[in-house]
BAFI-3210 file (N, C-alpha, C; in Angstrom, 3 decimals, decimal comma, padded with zeros to 6 digits):
// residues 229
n [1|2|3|4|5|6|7|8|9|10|11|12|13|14|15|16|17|18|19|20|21|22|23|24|25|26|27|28|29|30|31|32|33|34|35|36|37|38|39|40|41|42|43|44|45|46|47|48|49|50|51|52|53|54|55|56|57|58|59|60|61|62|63|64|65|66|67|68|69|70|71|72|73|74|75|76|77|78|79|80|81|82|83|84|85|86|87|88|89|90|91|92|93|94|95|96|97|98|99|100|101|102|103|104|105|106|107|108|109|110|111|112|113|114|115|116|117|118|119|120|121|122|123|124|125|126|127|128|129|130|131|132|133|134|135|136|137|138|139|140|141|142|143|144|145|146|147|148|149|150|151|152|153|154|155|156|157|158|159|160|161|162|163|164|165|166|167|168|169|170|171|172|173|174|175|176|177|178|179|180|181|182|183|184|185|186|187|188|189|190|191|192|193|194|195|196|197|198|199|200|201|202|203|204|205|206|207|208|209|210|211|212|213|214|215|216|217|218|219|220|221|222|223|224|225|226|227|228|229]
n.u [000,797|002,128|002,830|003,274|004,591|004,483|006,076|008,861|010,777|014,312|017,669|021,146|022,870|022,909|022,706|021,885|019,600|017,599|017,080|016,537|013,985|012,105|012,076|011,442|008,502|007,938|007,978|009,152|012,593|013,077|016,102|017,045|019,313|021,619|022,934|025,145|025,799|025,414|023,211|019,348|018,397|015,649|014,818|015,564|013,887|011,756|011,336|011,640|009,183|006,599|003,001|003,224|004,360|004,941|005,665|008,254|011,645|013,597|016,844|018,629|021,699|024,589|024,076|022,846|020,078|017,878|016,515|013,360|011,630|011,056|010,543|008,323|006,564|006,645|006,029|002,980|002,036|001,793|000,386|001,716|003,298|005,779|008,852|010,933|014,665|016,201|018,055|020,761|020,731|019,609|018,821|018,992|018,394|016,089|015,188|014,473|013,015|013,096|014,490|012,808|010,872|009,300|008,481|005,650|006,660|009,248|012,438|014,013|018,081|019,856|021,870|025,564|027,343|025,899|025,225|023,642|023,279|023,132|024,055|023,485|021,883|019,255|016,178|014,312|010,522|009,073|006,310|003,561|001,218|-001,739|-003,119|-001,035|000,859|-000,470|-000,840|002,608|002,886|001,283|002,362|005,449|005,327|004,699|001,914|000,085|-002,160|-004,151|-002,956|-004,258|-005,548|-004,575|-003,988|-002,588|-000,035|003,204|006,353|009,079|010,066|010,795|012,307|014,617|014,663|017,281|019,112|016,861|017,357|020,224|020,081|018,725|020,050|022,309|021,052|020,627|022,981|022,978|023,415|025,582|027,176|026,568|027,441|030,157|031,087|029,964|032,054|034,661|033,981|034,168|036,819|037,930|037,133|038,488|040,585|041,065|042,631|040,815|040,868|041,756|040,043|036,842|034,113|031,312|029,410|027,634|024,074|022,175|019,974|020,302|020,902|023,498|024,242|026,688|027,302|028,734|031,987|032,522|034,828|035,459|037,836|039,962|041,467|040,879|041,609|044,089|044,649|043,666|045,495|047,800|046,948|047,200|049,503]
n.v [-001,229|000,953|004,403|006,488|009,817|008,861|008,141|006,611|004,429|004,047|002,422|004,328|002,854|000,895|-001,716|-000,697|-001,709|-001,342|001,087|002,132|000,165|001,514|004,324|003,046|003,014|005,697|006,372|008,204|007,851|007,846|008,374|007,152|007,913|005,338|003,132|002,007|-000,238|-000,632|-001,146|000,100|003,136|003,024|004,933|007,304|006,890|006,909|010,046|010,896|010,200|011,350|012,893|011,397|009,075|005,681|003,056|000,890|000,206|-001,765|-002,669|-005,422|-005,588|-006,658|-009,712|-008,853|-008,748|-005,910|-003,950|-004,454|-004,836|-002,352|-001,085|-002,318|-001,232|001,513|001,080|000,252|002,301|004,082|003,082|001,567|000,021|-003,092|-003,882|-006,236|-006,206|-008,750|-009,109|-010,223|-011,934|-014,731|-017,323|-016,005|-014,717|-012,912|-012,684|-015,368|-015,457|-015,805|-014,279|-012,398|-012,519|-011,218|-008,753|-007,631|-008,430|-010,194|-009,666|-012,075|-012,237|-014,675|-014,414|-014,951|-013,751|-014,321|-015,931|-018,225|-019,197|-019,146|-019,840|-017,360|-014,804|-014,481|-014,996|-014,681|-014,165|-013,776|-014,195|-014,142|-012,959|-014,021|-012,492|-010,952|-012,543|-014,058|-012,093|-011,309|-013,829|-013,525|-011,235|-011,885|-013,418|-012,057|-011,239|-012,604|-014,498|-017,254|-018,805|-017,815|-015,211|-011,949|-010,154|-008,156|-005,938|-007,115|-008,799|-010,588|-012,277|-015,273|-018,187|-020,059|-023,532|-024,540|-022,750|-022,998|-026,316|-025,983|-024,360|-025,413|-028,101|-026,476|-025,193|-027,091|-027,112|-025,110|-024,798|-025,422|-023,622|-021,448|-021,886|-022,416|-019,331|-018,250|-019,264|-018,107|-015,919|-015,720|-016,060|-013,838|-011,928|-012,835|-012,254|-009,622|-006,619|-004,586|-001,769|-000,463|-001,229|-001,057|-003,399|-003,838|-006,257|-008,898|-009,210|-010,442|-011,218|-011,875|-013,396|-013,708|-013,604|-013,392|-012,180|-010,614|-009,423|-006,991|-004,190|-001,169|001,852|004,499|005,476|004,512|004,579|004,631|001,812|000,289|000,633|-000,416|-002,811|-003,438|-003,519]
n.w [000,000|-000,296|-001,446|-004,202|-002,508|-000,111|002,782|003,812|006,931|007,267|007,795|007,414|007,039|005,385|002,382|-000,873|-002,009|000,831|000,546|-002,080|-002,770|-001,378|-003,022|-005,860|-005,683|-005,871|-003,789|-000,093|000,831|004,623|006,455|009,697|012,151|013,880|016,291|018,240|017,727|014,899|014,046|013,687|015,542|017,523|019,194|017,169|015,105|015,605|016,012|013,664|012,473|010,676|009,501|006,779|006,958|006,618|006,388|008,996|007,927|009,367|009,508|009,945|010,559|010,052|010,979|013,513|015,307|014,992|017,524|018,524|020,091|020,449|018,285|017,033|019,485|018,747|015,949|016,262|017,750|015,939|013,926|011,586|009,106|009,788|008,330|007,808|007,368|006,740|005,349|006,147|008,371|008,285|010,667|012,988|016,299|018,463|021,532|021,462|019,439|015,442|013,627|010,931|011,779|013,647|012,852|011,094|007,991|006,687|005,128|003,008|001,716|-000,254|-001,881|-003,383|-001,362|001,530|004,768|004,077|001,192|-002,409|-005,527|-007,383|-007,682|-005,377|-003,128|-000,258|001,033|004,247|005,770|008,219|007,281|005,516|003,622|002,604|001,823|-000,311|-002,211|-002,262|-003,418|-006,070|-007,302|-007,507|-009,304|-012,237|-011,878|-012,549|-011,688|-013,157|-016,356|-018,134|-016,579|-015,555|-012,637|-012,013|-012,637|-012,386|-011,727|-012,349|-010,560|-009,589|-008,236|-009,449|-010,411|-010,151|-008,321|-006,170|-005,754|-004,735|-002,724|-000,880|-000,337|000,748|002,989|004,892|006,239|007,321|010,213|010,894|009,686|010,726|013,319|012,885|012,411|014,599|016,528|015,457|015,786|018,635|019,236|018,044|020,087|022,230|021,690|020,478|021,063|023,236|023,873|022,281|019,772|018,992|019,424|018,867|021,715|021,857|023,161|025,914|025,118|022,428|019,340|017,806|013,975|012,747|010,122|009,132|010,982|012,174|013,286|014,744|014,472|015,739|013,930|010,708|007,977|008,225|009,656|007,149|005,152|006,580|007,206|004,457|003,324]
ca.u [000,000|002,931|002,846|003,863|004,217|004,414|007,500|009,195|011,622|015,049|018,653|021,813|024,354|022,607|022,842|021,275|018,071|016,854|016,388|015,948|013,069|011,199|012,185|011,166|007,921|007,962|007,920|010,565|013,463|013,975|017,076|017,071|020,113|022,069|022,997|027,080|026,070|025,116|021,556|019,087|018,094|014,344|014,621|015,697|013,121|010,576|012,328|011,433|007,543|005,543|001,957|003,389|005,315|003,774|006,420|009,283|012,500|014,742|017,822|019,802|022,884|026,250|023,817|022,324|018,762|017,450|015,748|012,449|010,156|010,948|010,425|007,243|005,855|006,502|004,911|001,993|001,302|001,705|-000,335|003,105|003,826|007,433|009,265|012,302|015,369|016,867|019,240|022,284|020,290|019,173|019,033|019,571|017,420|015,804|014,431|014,000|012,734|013,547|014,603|011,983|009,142|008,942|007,454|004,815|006,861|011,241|012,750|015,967|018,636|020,595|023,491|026,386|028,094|025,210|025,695|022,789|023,928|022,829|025,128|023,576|021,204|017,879|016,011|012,454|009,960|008,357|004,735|002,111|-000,651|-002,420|-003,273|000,297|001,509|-001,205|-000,470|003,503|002,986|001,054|003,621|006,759|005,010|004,243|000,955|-000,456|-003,661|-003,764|-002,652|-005,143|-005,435|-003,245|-004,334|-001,902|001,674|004,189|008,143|009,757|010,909|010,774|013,439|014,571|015,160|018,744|018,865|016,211|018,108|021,414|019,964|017,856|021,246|023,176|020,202|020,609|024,420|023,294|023,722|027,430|028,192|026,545|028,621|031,810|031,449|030,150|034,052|035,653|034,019|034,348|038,303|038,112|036,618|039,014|042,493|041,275|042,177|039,297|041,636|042,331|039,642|035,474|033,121|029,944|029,600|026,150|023,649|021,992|018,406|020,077|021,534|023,755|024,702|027,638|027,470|030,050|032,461|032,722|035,171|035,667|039,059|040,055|042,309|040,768|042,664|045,653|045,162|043,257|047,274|048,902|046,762|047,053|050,935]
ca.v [000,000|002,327|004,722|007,998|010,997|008,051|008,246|004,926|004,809|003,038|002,866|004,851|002,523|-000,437|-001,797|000,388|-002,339|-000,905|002,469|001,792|-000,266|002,981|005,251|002,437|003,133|007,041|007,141|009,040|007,070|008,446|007,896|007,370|006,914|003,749|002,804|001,724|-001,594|-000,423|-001,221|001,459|003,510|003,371|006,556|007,915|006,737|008,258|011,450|011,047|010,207|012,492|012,263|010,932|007,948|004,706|001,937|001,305|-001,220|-001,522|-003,446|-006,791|-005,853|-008,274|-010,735|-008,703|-008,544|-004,335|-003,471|-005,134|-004,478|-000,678|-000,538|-002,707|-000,385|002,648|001,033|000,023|003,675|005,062|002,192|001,683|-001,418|-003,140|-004,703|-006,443|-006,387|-009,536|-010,194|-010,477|-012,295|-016,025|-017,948|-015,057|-014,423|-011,880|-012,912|-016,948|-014,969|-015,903|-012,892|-012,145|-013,522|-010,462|-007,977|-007,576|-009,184|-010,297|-010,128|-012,572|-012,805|-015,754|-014,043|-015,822|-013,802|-014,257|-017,466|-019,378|-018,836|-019,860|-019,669|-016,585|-013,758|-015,117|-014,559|-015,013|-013,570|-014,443|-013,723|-014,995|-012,338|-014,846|-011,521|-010,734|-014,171|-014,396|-010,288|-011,512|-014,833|-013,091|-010,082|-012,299|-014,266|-011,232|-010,983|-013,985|-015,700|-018,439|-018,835|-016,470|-014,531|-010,992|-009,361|-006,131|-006,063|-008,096|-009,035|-011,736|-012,964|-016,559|-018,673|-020,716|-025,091|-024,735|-021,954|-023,757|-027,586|-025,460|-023,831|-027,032|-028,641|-025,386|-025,209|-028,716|-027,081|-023,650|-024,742|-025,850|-022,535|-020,431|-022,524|-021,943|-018,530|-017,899|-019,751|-017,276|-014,010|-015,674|-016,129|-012,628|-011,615|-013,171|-011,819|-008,174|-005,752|-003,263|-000,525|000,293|-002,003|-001,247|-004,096|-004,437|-007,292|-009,506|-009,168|-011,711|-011,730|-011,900|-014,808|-013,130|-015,206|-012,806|-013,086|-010,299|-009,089|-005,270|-003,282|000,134|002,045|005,357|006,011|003,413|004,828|003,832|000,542|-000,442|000,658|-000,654|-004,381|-003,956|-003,620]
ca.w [000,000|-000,323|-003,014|-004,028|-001,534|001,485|003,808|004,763|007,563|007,111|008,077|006,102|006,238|004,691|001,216|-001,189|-001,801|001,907|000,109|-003,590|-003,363|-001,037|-004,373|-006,745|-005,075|-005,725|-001,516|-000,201|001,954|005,062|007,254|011,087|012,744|013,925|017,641|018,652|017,236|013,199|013,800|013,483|016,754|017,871|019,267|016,038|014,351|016,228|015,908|011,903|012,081|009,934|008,666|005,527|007,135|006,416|007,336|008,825|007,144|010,538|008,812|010,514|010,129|010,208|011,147|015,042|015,329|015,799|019,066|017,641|020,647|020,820|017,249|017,362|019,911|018,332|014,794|016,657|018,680|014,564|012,766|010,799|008,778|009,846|007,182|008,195|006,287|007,013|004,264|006,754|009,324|008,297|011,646|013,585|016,682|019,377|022,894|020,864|018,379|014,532|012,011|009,787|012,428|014,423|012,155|009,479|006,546|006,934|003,519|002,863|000,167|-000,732|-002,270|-002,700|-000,358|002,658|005,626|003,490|-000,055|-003,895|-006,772|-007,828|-006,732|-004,901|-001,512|-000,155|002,429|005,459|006,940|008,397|007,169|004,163|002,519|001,756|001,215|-001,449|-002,748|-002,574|-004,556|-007,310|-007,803|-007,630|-010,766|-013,360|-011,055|-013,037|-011,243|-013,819|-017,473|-018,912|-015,906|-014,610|-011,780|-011,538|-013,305|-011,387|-011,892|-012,863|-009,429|-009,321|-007,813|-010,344|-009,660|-009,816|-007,138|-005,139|-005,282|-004,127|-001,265|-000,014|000,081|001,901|004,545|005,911|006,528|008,062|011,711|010,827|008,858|011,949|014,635|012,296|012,636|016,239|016,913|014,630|016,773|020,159|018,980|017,940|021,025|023,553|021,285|019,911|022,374|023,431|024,330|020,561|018,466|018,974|018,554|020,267|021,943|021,807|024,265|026,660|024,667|020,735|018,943|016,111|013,637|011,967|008,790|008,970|011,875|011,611|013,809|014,202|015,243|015,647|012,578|010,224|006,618|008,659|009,392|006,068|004,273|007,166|006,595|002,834|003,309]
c.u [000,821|002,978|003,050|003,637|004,607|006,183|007,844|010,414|012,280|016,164|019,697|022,719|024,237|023,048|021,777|019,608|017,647|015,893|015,725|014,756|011,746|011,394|011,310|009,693|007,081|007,572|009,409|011,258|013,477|014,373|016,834|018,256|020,577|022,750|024,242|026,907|025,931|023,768|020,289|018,127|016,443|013,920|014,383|014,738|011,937|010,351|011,665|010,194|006,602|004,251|001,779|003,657|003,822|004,424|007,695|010,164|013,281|015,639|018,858|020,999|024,314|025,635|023,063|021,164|018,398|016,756|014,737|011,457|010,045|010,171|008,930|006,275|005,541|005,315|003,753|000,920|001,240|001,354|000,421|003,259|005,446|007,895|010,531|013,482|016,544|017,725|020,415|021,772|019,786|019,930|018,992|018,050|017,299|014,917|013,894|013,239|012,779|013,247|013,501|010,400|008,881|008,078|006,562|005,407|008,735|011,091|013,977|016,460|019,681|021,721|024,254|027,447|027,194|025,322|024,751|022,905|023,935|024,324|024,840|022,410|019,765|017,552|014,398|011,690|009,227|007,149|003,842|000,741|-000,989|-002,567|-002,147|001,101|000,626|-000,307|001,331|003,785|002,995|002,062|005,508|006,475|004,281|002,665|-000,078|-001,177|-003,806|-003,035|-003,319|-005,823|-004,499|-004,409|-003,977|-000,502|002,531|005,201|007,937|010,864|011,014|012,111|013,611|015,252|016,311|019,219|018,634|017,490|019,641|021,272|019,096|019,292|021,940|022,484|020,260|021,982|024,596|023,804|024,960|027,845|028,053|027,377|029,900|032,028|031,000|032,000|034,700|035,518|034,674|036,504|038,727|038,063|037,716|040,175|042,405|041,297|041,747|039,576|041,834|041,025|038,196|034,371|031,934|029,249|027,708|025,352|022,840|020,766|019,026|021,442|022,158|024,601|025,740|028,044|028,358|030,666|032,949|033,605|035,645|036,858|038,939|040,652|042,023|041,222|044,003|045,524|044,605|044,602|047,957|048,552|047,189|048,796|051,408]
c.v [001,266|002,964|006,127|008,936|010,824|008,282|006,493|005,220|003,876|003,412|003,693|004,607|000,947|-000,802|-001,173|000,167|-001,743|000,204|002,290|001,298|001,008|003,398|004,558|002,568|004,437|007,352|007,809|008,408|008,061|008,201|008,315|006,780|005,888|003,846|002,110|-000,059|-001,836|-000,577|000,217|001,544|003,742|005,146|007,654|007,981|007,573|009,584|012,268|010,667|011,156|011,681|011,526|009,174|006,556|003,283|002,094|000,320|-001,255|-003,184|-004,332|-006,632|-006,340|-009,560|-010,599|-008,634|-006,806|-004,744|-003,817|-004,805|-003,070|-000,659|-001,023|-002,062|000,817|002,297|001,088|001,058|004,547|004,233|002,133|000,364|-001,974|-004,678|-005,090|-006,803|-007,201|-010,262|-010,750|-011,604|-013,357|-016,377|-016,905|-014,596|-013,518|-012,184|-014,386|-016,591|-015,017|-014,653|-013,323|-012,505|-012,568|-008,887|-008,140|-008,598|-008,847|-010,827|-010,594|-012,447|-014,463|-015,558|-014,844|-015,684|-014,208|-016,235|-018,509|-018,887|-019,568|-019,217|-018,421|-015,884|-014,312|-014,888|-014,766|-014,467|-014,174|-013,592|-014,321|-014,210|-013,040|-013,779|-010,998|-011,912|-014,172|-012,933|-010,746|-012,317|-014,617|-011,972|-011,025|-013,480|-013,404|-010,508|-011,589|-014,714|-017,320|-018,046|-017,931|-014,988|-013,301|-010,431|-007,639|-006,704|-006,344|-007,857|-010,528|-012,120|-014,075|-017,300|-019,767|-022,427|-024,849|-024,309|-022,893|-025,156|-026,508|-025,062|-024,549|-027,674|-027,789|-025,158|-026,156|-028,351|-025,725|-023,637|-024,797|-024,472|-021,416|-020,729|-021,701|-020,708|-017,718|-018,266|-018,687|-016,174|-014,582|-016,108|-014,729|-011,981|-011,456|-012,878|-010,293|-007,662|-004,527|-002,079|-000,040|000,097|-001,996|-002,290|-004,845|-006,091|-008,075|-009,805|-010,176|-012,545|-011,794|-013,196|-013,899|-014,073|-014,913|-013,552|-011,542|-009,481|-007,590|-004,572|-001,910|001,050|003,475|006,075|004,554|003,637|004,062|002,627|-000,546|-000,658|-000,131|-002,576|-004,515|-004,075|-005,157]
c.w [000,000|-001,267|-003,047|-003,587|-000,346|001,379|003,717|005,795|007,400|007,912|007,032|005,880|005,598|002,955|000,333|-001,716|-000,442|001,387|-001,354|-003,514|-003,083|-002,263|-005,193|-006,835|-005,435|-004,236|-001,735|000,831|003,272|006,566|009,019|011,384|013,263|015,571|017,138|017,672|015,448|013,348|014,118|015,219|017,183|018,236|017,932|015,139|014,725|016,306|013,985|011,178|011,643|009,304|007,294|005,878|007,187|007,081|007,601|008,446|007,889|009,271|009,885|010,482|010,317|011,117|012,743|014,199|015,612|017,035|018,787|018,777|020,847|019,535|016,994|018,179|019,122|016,730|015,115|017,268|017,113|013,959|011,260|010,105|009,124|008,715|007,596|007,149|006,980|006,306|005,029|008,046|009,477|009,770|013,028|014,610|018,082|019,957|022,144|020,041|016,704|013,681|011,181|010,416|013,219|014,196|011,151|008,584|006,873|005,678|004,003|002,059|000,642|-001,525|-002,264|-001,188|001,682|002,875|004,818|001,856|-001,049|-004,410|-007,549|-006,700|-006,206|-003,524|-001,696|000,870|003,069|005,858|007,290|008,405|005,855|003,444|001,520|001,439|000,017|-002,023|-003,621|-003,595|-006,056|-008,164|-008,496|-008,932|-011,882|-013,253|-011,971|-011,870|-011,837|-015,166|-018,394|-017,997|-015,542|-013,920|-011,902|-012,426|-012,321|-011,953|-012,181|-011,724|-008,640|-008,790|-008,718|-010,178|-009,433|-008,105|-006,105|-004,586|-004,215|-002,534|-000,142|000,615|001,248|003,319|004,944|006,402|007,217|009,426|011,750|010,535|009,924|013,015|014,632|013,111|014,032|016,617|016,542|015,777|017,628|020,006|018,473|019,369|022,146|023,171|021,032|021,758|022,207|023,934|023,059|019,828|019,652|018,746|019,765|020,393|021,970|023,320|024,741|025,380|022,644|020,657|017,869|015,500|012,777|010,926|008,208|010,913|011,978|013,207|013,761|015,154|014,676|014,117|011,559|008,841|007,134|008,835|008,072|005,587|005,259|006,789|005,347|002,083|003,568]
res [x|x|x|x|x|x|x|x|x|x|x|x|x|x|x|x|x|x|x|x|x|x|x|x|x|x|x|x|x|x|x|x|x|x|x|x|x|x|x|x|x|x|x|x|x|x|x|x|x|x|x|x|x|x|x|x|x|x|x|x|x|x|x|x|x|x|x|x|x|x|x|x|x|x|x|x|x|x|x|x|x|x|x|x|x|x|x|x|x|x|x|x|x|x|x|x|x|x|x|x|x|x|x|x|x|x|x|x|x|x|x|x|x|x|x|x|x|x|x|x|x|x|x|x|x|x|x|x|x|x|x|x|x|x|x|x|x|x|x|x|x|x|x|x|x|x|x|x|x|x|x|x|x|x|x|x|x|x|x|x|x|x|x|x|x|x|x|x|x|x|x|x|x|x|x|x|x|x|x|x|x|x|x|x|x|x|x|x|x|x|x|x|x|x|x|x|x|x|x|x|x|x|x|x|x|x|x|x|x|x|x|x|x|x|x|x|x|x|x|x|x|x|x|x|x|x|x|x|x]
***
């Protein structure tokens, strides 16, 4: 139901699908800041609610969960849709929570570079409102009903067998590839030292399933040349 004039609220250091698809839309993106951990700040958001605003796209990013019941409140006191942008976030969960199950509608990709990963570009969404599971089905098939049927003009966003067989196979192997890399942080964790090197650490109620490890240092030009030396 978004459509031109409408607001959406996102983050501004996501990948540029968070914002693009708002534009694609003729809505207008717009940015709420991000909290010590990259994920976007509830507060902030609230900060950026106008009579225009319609939903908001809080973004997963390196695999944490956002603040999901602040942000859930606040949608709920502004009759807001929340769209979760869980491309970084397969497996990944808040208070036993699963990514993409805590708002309105969690979009995934399948990238090759993301922890559950096809051979090329692919991803899928999650909801449990039947209205948009039906709405989604028909769009992501040219918005084809039957064979002599269109509803509305759709895409061409089918997942295609290959894809599929690939990522049937890679999901029977996600728990292994999330393990892996829990080991990797908690070996990061217990050698970086936190006197020089930033990286927020995971809190009691989130499962993150880093599907990247992001730190942040004071003079970071210097040590990109000094690694690339």
């Amino acid at each position: 139901g978004v459509k031109h004039g409408d607001e959406v609220i996102t983050a501004p250091n996501s990948f540029i699908s968070s914002a693009s698809v708002i534009a694609h839309l003729g809505a207008k993106p717009v940015f709420a800041d991000v909290l010590d951990d990259q994920n976007i700040d509830p507060e902030a958001i609230e900060k950026v609610i106008t009579k225009k605003t319609k939903a908001i796209i809080p973004v997963h990013l390196t695999g944490r969960v956002c603040e999901m019941k602040k942000i859930n409140k606040i949608a709920k006191k502004n009759n807001l849709i929340v769209i979760e942008d869980a491309a970084q976030a397969i497996g990944s969960k808040y208070y036993d929570k699963m990514s993409g199950s805590i708002g309105h509608i969690g979009c995934f990709s399948t990238h090759p570079l993301k922890n559950l990963n096809a051979s090329g570009d692919g991803g899928f969404i999650t909801t449990n409102n039947a209205n948009y599971a039906k709405r989604i089905k028909k769009l992501c098939n040219l918005g084809i009903i039957n064979r002599n049927v269109v509803e509305e003009f759709g895409y061409v966003s089918r997942l295609d067998n290959l894809q599929a067989a690939i990522l049937l196979y890679r999901l029977s192997k996600i728990k292994y590839v999330i393990e892996k890399r829990r080991k990797n942080v908690d070996f990061y964790m217990k050698n970086l030292n936190e006197n020089y090197i930033f990286f927020p650490r995971e809190k009691k109620y989130q499962f993150n399933t880093y599907h990247t490890f992001v730190i942040q240092v004071n003079e970071r030009d210097k040590l990109r040349n000094y690694l690339e030396k």
